[in-house]
C-alpha positions in Angstrom: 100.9 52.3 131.0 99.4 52.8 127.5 100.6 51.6 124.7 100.6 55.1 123.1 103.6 55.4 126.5 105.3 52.9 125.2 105.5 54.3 121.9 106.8 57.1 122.9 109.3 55.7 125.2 110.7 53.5 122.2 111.0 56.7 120.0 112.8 58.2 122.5 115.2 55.5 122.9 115.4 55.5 119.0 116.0 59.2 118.4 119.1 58.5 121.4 120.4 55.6 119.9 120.0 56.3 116.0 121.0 59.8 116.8 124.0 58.9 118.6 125.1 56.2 116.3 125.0 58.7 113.8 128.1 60.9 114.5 130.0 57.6 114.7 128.5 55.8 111.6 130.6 54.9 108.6 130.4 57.7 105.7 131.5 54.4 103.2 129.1 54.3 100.3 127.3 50.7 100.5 125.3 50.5 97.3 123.7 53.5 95.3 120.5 53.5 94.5 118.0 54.2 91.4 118.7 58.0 91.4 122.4 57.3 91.9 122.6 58.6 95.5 125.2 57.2 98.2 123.2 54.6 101.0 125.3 54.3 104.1 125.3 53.7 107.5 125.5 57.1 108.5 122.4 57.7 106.1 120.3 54.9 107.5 121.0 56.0 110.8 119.9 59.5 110.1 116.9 58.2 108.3 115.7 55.8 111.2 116.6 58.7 114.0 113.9 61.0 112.0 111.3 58.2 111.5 110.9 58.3 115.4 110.9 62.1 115.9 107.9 62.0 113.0 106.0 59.6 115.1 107.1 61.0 118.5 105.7 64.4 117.1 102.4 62.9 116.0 101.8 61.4 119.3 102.5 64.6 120.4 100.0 66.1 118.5 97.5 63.3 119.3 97.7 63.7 122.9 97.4 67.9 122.5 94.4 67.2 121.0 
């Protein structure tokens, strides 16, 4: 396998993972940051979740051509 399959693989099992862990995440405020928003687990979840569906999408688009 490629590494560019195991990339994908690993996004795929972060999007499950993150995405799942999302819906059960804490909504509990753990610090706010410079613009005052909230940072939680349920936000650092979400944010992770979408990293890997930006780079599963780019792969996609690398292997499309």
């Amino acid at each position: 396998m490629t590494l560019e399959a195991w990339i994908a693989m690993g996004c795929v099992a972060g999007i499950v993972v993150f995405g799942s862990l999302y819906r059960r995440a804490s909504t509990r405020i753990w610090y706010r940051d410079w613009d005052g928003d909230g940072v939680s687990a349920r936000s650092v979840c979400g944010g992770l979740s979408l990293i890997f569906l930006v780079v599963l999408l780019a792969l996609g688009v690398r292997w499309l051509g």
